[in-house]
C-alpha positions as CSV (number, residue, x, y, z in Angstrom):
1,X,-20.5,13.1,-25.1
2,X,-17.8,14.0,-22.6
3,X,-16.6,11.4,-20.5
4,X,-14.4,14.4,-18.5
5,X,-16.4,16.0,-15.7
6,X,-15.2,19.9,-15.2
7,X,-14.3,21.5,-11.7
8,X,-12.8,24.6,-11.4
9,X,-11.0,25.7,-8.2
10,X,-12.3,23.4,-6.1
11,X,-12.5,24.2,-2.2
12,X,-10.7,22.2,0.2
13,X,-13.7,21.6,2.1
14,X,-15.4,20.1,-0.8
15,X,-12.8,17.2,-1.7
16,X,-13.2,15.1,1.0
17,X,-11.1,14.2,4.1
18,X,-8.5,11.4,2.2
19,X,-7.4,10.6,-1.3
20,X,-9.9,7.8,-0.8
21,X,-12.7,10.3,-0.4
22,X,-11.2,12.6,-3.1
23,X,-11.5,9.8,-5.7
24,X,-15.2,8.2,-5.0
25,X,-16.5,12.7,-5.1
26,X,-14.8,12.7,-8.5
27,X,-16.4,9.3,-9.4
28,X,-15.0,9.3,-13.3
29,X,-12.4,11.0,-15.1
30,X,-11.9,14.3,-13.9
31,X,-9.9,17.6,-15.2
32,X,-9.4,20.4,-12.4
33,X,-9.3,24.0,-13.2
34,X,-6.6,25.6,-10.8
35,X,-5.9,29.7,-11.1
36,X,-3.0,30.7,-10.7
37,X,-1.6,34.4,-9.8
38,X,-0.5,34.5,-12.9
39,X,-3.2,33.8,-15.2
40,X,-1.9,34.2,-18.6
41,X,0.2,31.1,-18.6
42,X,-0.7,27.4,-17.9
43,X,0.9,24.5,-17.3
44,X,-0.8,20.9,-16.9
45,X,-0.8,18.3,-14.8
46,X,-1.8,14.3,-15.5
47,X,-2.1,11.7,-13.2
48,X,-3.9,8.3,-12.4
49,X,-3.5,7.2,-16.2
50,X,-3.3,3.5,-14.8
51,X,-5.7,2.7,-11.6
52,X,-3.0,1.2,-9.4
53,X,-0.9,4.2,-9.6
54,X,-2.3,6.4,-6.4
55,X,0.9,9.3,-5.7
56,X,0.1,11.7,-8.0
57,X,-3.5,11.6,-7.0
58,X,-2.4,11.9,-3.4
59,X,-0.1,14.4,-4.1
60,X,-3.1,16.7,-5.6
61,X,-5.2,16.0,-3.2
62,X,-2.5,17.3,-0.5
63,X,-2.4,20.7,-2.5
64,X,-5.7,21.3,-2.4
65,X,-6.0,20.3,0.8
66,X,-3.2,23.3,1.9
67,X,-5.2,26.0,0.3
68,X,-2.3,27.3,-1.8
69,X,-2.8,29.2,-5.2
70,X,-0.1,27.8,-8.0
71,X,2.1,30.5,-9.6
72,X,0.1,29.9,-12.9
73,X,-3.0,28.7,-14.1
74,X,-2.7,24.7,-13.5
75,X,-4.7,22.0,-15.7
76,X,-5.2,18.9,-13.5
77,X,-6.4,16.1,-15.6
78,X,-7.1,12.5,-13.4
79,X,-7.5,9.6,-15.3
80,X,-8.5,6.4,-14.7
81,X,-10.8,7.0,-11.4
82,X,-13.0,4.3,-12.2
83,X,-10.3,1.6,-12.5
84,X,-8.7,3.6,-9.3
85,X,-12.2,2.7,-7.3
86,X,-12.4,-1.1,-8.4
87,X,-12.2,-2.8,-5.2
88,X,-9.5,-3.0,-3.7
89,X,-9.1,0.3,-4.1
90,X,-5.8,1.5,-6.5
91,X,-5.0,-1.9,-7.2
92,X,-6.1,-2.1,-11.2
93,X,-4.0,-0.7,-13.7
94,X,-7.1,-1.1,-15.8
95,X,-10.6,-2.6,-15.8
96,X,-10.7,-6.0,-17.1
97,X,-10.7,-6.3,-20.7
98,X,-9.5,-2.7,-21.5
99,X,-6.7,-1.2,-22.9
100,X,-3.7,0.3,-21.2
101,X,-5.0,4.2,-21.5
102,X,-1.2,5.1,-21.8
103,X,-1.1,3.0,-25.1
104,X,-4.2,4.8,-26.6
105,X,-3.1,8.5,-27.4
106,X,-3.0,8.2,-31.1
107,X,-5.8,6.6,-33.8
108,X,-7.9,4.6,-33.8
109,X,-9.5,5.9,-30.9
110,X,-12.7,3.6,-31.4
111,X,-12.6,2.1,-28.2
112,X,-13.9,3.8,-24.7
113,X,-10.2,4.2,-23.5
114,X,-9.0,5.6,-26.9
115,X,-12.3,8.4,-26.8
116,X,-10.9,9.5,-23.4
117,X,-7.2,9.6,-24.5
118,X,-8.7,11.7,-27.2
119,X,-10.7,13.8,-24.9
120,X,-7.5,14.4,-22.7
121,X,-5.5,15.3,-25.9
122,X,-8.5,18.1,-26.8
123,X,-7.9,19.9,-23.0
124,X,-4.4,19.6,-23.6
125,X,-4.8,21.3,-27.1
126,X,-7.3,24.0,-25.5
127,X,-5.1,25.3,-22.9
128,X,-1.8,24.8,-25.0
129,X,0.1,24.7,-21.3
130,X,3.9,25.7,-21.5
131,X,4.9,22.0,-19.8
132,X,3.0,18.6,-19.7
133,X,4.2,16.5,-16.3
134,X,2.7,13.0,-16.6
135,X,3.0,11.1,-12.8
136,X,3.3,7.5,-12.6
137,X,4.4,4.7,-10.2
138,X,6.5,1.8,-10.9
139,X,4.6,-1.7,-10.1
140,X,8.0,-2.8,-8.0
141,X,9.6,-0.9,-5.6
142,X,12.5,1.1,-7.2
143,X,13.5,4.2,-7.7
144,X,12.3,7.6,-9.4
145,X,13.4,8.2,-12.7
146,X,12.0,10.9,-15.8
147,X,11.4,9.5,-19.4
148,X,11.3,12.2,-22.1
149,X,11.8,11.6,-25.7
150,X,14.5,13.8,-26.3
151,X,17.1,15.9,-24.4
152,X,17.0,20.0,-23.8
153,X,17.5,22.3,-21.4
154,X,13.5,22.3,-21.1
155,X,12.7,18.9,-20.5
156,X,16.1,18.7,-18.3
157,X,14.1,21.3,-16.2
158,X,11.3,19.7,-15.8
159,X,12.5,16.2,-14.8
160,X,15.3,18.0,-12.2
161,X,11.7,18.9,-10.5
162,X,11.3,15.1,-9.2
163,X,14.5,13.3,-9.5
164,X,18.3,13.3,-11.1
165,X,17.6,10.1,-13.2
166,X,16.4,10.4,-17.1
167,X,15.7,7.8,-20.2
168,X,15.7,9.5,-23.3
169,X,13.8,7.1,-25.2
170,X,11.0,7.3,-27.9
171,X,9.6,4.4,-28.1
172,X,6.3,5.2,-30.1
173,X,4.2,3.3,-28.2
174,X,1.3,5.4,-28.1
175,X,1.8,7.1,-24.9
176,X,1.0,10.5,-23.8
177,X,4.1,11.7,-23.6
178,X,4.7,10.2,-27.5
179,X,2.0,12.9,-28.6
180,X,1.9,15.9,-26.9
181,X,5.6,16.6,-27.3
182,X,4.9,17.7,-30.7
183,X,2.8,20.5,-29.1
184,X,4.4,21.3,-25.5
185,X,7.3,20.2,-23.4
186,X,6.1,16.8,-21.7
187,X,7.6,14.6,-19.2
188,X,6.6,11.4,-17.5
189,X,7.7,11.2,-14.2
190,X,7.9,7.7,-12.3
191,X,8.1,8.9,-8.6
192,X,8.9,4.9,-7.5
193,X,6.4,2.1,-6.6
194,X,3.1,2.9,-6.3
195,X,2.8,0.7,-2.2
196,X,6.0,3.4,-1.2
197,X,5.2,6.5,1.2
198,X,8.9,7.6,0.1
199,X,6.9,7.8,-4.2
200,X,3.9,9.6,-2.5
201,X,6.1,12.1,-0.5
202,X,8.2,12.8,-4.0
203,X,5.0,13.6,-5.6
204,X,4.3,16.1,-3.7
205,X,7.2,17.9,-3.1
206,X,7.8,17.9,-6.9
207,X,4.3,18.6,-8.1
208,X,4.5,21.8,-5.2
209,X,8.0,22.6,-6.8
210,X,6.2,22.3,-10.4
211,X,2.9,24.4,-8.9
212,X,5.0,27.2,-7.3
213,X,8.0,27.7,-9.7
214,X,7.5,31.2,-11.6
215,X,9.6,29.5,-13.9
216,X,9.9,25.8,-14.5
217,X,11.7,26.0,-18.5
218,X,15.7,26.7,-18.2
219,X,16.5,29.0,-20.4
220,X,20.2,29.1,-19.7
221,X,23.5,26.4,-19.3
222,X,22.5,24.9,-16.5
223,X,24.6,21.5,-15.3
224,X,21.4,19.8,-13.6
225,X,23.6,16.7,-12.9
226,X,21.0,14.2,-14.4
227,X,22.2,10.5,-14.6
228,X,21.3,9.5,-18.4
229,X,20.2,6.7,-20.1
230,X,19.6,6.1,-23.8
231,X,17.0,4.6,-25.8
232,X,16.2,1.5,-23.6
233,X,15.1,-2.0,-25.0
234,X,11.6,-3.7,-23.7
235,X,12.1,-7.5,-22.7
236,X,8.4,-9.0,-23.6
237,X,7.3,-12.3,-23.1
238,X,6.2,-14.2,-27.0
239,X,2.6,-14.9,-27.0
240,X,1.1,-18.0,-24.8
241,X,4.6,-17.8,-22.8
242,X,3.5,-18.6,-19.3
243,X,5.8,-16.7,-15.9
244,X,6.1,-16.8,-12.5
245,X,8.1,-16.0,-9.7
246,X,10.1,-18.1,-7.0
247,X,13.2,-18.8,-5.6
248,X,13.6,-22.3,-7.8
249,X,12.1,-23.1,-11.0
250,X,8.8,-24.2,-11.6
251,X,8.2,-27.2,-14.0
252,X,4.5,-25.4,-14.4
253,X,5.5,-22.6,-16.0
254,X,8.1,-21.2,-19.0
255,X,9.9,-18.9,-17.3
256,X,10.5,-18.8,-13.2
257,X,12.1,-15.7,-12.0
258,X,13.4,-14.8,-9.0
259,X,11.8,-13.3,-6.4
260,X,14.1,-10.9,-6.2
261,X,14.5,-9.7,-9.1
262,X,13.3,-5.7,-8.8
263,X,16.5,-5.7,-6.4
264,X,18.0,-5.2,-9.5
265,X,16.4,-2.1,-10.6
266,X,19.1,0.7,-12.0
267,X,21.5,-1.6,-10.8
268,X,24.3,-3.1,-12.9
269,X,23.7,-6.3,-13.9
270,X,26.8,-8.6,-14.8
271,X,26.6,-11.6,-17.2
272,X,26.6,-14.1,-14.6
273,X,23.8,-12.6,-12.8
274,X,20.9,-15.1,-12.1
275,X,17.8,-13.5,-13.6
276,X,15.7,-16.8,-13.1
277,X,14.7,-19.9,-15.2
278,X,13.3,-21.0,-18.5
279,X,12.3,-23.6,-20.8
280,X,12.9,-23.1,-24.3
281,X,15.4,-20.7,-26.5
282,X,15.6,-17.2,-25.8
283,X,13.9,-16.4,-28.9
284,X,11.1,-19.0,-28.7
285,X,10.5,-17.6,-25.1
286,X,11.1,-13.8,-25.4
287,X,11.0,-10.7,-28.1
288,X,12.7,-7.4,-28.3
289,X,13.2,-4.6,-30.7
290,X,16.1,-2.1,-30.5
291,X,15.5,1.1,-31.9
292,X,15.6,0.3,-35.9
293,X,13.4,-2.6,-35.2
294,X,15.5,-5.6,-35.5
295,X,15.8,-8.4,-33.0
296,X,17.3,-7.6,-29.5
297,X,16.6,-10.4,-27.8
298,X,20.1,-12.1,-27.5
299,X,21.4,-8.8,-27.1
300,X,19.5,-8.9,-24.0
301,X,19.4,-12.5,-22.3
302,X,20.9,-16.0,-23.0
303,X,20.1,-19.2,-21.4
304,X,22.2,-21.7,-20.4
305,X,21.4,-25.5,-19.0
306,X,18.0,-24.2,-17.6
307,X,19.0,-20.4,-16.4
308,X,18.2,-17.4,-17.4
309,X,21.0,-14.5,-17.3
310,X,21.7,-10.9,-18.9
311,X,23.7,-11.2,-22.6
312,X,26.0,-8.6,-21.4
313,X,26.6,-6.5,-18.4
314,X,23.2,-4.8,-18.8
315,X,21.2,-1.8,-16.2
316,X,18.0,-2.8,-15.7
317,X,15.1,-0.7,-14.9
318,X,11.2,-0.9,-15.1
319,X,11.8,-4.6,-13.4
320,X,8.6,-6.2,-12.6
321,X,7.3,-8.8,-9.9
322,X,3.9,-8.7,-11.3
323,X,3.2,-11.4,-13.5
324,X,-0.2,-9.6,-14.6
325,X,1.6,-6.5,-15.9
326,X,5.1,-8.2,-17.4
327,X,2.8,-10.3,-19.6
328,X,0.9,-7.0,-20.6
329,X,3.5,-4.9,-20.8
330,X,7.2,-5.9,-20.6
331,X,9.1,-7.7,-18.0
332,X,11.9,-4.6,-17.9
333,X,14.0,-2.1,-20.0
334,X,17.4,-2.2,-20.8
335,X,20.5,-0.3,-21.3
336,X,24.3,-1.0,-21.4
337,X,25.6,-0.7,-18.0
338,X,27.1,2.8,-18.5
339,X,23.7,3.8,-19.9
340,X,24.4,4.0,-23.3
341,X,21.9,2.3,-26.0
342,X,22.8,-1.7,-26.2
343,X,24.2,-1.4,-30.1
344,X,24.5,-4.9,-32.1
C-alpha cells in the first residue's frame, strides 16, 4: 500500500494560506507532480526528511504560491509531514521511537520508515530525474554548506545553487544521497538552522534558481570558487554516555559542553580551545571512525584535568546544542583546519 499520496500541479489556491496550512492539506507524505515548459526532462526535489527541518517546505510552498511554471518537469517529494505536524509544529526530527528516515535508504526496509525510504527511492527510479537536491536544516544556527559524495563539475553545479561551501564525504550511512548517486547526480543541501529566516530565504532563492535554470549540470571548466572539505569524522557519544550543556560542568552528567559551542561552526578551532567538560577517558566517553574504520577518537579530542579540548587544530561543522540529536546522531564533524581529511 502506498504511504505517498500523489498531486499533480497543484493550484495555489488549493495549498493553503501558510506553510502551516500547506502541511496539515498534505496530512502524510506527499510527492508533487510540477510541469515544466520543458517536459522531457526532470529533475527532483526532497525535503522535510526530518520533522524539525521546515525551509525547504517553506521554500516550496512559496513557489507554488507565485504561480510560476519550472523550466522542467519538477518531482517534489515531502517527507516526514507527520513528524512535521506533531505538536509543536516542526519541532520533531522524528516520531518517538522511529528511525532517522535519512538512515533508512538501503535494506532492510522492514520498518514503516524503511517502506517509505523505499517508496521514495521507487519515484526517484520512475522519473530517473537528471539531479537529486535533498534540503535540510542544521539543528544549531550555522551556516549553509553542500555534502556530496564525490567531486565533478556536476555536483559542483548543483551545490553553487545554494552556497560556496562543500564536504565531499561518503560516509555510508544510509542516507539518500548515499543511494541515489549511483543513479543521478544528488546533493544535500543544509541551508543553515532550521529557527533562521536567513536558511528559509536561501531555500528559496536556490530551489527558484534550481526550478528555473534551463540548465543546472556544468558541462564545461568552470572555477565556481567552492570552499572544500574532505571526508569529515563524526564525534559520537559511547552508549549510556549522559550530555549537557552549560557554562560550568555538571557533576550530573559525563560530558558538559559549553553553551556556546555552535559558535564554533566552520570555524577553526585551536588545541586550547575549551570545547566543555568530561568525566572519564576520551575513549571510555566518545567513538569515532575515520574513513578505513579505525579509531579517531584522539585524533579528534583529549582531555585534560577535567576539560575537554580539540586533539589538533580542528574545523568543526554540524555542531550541535541539542542534547536529543548529539546522542542520536553525532555531537559534530571534523576536518583539519585547512579542510583536508584528519590523517593518523
Amino acid at each position: 500500500m502506498s504511504r505517498i499520496q500523489f498531486i499533480r500541479n497543484p493550484a495555489a489556491s488549493s495549498i493553503g494560506n501558510n506553510a502551516q496550512e500547506f502541511l496539515r492539506l498534505l496530512g502524510g507524505p506527499a510527492c508533487l507532480f510540477l510541469e515544466g515548459e520543458d517536459d522531457t526532462r526532470t529533475r527532483a526535489l526532497v525535503t522535510l526528511l526530518h520533522g524539525n527541518e521546515p525551509s525547504g517546505l517553506m521554500a516550496l510552498f512559496r513557489w507554488l504560491k507565485s504561480g510560476q511554471r519550472p523550466a522542467v518537469n519538477v518531482v517534489c517529494i515531502v517527507a516526514s509531514v507527520v513528524a512535521a505536524l506533531e505538536p509543536p509544529v516542526f519541532s520533531h526530527r522524528m516520531l518517538p521511537r522511529a528511525r532517522d528516515l535519512n538512515r533508512c535508504f538501503r535494506a532492510p526496509f522492514d520498518d514503516a520508515q524503511g517502506a517509505l525510504a523505499e517508496e521514495i527511492l521507487e519515484i526517484l527510479r520512475v522519473h530517473h530525474p537528471e539531479a537529486v537536491i535533498d534540503i535540510h536544516n542544521t539543528s544549531g544556527s550555522g551556516p549553509s554548506f553542500g555534502v556530496c559524495t564525490h567531486m565533478d563539475r556536476e555536483h559542483d553545479a548543483l551545490v553553487s545553487l545554494f552556497t560556496q561551501r562543500l564536504i565531499v564525504s561518503n560516509l555510508g550511512l544510509g542516507a539518500l544521497m548515499d543511494i541515489s548517486e549511483h543513479s543521478y547526480p544528488t546533493v544535500t543541501v543544509e541551508v543553515g538552522g532550521r529557527l533562521d529566516e536567513e536558511a528559509h530565504e536561501l531555500a528559496y532563492e536556490g530551489l527558484c534558481r534550481y526550478f528555473k535554470s534551463p540548465a543546472v549540470l556544468s558541462q564545461g571548466k568552470t572555477d565556481w570558487g567552492l570552499e572544500l572539505l574532505y571526508d569529515p569524522i563524526r564525534l559520537e557519544l559511547c552508549e549510556h554516555v549522559t550530555l549537557t550543556y552549560s557554562d560550568a560542568p555538571s557533576e550530573s552528567y559525563d560530558i558538559t559542553l559549553r553553551t556556546d559551542i555552535e559558535h564554533h561552526n566552520f570555524g577553526s578551532v585551536s588545541a586550547d580551545t575549551l570545547l566543555g567538560w568530561a568525566r572519564g577517558s576520551e575513549r571510555s566517553l566518545f567513538t569515532a571512525l575515520d574513513a578505513s574504520g579505525r579509531c579517531a577518537v584522539t585524533r579528534l579530542v583529549r582531555i585534560v584535568d577535567g576539560e575537554l579540548y580539540p586533539a589538533r587544530p580542528l574545523k568543526l561543522f554540524m555542531i550541535t546544542n541539542n542534547a536529543a540529536i548529539a546522542e542520536s546522531d553525532c555531537l559534530f564533524y571534523a576536518v583539519a583546519d585547512d579542510g583536508s581529511a584528519i590523517c593518523a
